[in-house]
NUNU-484027 format. One line per field, with one value per residue (C-alpha): residue in one letter; x, z, y. Coordinates in steps of 0.5 Angstrom, whole numbers, m for minus. Layout:
<sites>
residu: (A / ...) $
u: (X / ...) $
w: (Z / ...) $
v: (Y / ...) $
</sites>
This chain:
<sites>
residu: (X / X / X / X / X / X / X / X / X / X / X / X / X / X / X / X / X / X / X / X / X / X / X / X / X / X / X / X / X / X / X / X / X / X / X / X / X / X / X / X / X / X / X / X / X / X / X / X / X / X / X / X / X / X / X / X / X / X / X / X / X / X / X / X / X / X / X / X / X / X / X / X / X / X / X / X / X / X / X / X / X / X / X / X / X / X / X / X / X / X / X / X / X / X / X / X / X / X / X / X / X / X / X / X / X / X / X / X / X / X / X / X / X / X / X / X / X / X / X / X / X / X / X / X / X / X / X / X / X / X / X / X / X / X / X / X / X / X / X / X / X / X / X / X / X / X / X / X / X / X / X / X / X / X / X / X / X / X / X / X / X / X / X / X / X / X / X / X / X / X / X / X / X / X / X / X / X / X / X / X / X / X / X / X / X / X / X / X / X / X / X / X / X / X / X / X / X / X / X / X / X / X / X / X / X / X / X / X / X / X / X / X / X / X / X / X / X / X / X / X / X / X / X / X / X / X / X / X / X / X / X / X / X / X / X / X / X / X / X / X / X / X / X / X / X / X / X / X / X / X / X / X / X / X / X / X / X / X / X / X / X / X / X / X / X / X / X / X / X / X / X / X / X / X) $
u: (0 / 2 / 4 / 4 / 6 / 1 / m1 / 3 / m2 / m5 / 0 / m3 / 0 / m2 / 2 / 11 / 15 / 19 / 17 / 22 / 21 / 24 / 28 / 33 / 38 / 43 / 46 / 53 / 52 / 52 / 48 / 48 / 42 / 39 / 33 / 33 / 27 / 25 / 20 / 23 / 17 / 16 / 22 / 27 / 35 / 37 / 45 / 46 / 53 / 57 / 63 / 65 / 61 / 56 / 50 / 49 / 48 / 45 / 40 / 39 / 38 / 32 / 28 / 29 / 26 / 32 / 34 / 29 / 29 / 29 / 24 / 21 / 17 / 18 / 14 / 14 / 8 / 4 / 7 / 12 / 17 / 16 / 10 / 13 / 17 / 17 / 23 / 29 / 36 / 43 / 48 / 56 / 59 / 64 / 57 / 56 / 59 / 61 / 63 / 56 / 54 / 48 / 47 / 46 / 39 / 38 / 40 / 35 / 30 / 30 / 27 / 21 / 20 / 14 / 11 / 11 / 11 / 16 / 13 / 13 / 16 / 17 / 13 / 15 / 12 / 17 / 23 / 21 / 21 / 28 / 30 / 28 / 31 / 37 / 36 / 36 / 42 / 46 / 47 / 43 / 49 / 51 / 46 / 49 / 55 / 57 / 55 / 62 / 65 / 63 / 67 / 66 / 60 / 57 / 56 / 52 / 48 / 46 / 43 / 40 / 37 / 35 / 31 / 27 / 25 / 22 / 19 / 22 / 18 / 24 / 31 / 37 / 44 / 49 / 57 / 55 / 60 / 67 / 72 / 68 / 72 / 69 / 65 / 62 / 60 / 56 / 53 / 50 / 47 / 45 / 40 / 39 / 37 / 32 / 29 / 28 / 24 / 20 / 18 / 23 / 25 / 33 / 38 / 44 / 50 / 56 / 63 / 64 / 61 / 63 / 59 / 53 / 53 / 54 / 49 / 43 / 37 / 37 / 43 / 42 / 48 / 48 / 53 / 49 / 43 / 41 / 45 / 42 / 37 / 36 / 39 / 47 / 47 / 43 / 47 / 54 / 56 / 63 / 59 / 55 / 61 / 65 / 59 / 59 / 66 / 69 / 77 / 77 / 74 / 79 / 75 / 79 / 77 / 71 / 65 / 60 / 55 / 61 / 66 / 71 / 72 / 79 / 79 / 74 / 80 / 74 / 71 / 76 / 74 / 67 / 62 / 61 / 53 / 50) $
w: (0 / m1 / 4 / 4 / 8 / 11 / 6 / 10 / 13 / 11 / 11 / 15 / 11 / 18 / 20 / 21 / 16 / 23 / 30 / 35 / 42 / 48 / 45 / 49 / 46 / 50 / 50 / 53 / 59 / 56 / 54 / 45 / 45 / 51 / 51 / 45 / 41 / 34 / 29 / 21 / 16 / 9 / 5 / 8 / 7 / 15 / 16 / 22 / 25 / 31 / 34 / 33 / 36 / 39 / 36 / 28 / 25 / 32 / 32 / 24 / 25 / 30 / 24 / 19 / 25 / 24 / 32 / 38 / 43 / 50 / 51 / 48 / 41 / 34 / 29 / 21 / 18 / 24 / 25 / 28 / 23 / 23 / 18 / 13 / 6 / 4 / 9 / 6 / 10 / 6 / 12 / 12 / 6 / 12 / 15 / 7 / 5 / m3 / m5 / m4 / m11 / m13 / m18 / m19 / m22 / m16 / m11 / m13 / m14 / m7 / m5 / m9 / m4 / 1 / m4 / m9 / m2 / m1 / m4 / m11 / m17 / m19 / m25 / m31 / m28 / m22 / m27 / m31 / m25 / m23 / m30 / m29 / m23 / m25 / m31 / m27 / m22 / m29 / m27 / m32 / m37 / m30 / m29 / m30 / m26 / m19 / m14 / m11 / m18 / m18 / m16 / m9 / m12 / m16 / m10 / m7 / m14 / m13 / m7 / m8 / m14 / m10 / m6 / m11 / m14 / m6 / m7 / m1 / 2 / 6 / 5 / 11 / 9 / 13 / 11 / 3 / 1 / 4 / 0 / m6 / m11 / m13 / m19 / m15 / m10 / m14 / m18 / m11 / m9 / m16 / m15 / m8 / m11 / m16 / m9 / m6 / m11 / m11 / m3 / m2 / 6 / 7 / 13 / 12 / 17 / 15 / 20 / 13 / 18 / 12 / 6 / 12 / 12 / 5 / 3 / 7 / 10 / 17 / 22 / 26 / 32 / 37 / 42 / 44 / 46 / 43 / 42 / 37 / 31 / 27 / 20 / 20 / 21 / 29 / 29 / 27 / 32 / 38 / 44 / 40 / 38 / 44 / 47 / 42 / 40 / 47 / 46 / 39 / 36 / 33 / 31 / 29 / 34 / 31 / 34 / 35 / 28 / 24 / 27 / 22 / 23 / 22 / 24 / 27 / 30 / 33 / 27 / 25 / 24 / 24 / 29 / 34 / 35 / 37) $
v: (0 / 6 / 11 / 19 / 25 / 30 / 36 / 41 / 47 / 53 / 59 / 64 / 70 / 75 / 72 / 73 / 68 / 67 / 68 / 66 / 68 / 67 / 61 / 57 / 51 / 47 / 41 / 38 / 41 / 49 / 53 / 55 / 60 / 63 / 67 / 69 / 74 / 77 / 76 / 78 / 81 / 77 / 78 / 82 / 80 / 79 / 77 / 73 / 75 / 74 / 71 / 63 / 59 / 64 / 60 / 61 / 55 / 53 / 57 / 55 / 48 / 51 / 54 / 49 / 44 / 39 / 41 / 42 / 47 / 46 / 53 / 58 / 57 / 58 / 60 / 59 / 62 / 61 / 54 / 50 / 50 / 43 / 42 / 46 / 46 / 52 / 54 / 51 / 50 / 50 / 47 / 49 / 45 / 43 / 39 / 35 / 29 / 31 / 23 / 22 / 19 / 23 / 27 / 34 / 33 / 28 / 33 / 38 / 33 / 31 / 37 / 34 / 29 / 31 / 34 / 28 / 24 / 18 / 13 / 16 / 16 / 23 / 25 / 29 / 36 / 34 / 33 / 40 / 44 / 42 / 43 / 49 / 51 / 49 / 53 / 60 / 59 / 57 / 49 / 46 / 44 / 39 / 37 / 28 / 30 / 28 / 34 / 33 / 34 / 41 / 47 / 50 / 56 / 51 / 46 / 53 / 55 / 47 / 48 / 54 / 51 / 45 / 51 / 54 / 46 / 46 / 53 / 56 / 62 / 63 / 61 / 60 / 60 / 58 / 61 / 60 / 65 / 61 / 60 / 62 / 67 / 74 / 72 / 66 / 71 / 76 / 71 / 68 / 74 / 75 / 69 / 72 / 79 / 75 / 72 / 78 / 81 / 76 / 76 / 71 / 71 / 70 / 69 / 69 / 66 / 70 / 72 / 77 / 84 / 89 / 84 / 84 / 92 / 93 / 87 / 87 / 89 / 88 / 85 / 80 / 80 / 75 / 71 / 66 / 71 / 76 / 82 / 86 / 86 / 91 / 97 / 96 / 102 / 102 / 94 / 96 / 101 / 100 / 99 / 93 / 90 / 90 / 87 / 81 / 79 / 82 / 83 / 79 / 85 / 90 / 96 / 104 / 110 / 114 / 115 / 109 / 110 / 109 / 103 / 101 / 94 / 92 / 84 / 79 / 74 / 69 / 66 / 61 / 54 / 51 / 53 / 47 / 45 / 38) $
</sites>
């Protein structure tokens, strides 16, 4: 007999995309986020920002419903971000096994998979969408190669199609500019501007402070609680940042509406979660 998933439910569209409050995550006998709320407005582009292991790829594996909280509730859309699939998570590529022997068409096709159900085979619609989605992020010529042949931003414009075959309304990305090239950056927020004109929401976990004041709406900034969220401009000011990075934070004198930041010494490596 064949089995299906459960229709996900009705968007409330007065609702926020994402809705986080008071939200508190542990494990190991630390704390990883503590008593952390804001709520996101459809279609903003927010950068997510702190210091190495302040709680980033924590607080998105929360949202995408991979990992559960230990208190405070999460909203996706008026939902626990369980029951939906128009949210869409795109890991560290560090956290993604690249010798996987799969395909970039069956990478994007898994996206499909609670809309088809499991026990489906994909119809021609399905491949015609991920065809599609791959055309948009210029990928379609790769579509029979290896995901792990692929150059460090391919690998990204494939899960960003695999996140338009889905039909994400909101999109997290965690570090997806790490050790891409110059064209390769442009040609991801190329995409991400062509999401953000049609109401896609986007979160984006980055060390990169100059890239999130120059490239985005809002900033998030936290250390395993919420430091900050707002305008750069209201987030990226001395005070904010000697509060999240402490001593790891070099910035120039000036007055604390435009800080120059030289160097942000923390963010080597991956950050720790569960």
């Amino acid at each position: 007999m064949e089995q299906f998933l459960p229709p996900p439910p009705e968007h409330d569209h007065a609702a926020f995309p994402i809705e986080v409050n008071n939200l508190t995550v542990g494990y190991d006998g630390r704390l990883a986020l503590q008593d952390v709320s804001f709520a996101i407005e459809q279609a903003q582009r927010v950068a997510v920002v702190g210091p190495n292991g302040s709680g980033k790829t924590t607080l998105f594996k929360v949202l995408a419903g991979t990992l559960s909280p230990d208190a405070g509730t999460v909203q996706v859309f008026g939902h626990g971000p369980c029951g939906h699939v128009c949210i869409a998570y795109v890991p560290q590529r560090s956290q993604i096994d690249w010798n996987f022997p799969v395909s970039v068409s069956d990478v994007v096709m898994m996206s499909r998979a609670r809309k088809i159900g499991f026990a489906r085979w994909p119809l021609k619609s399905d491949w015609q969408v991920v065809h599609e989605s791959l055309a948009r992020v210029d990928m379609a010529d790769h579509s029979k190669r290896q995901i792990g042949e692929l150059s460090g931003g391919q690998q990204q414009r494939v899960f960003l199609a695999r996140a338009l075959a889905q039909g994400a309304e909101v999109i997290l990305l965690d570090e997806p500019l790490t050790g891409l090239d110059t064209p390769s950056q442009e040609t991801m927020f190329r995409i991400l501007d062509e999401l953000h004109k049609e109401n896609v929401t986007i979160l984006v976990a980055t060390h990169d402070l100059n890239l999130a004041s120059d490239r985005f709406d809002m900033v998030m900034l936290i250390n395993r609680s919420l430091v900050a969220f707002g305008p750069p401009g209201q987030v990226f000011t001395r005070d904010l940042l000697l509060q999240a990075y402490g001593s790891q934070m070099h910035v120039l004198p000036g007055d604390d509406e435009a800080v120059a930041v030289l160097a942000d010494t923390c963010c080597e490596g991956d950050e720790e979660t569960p």
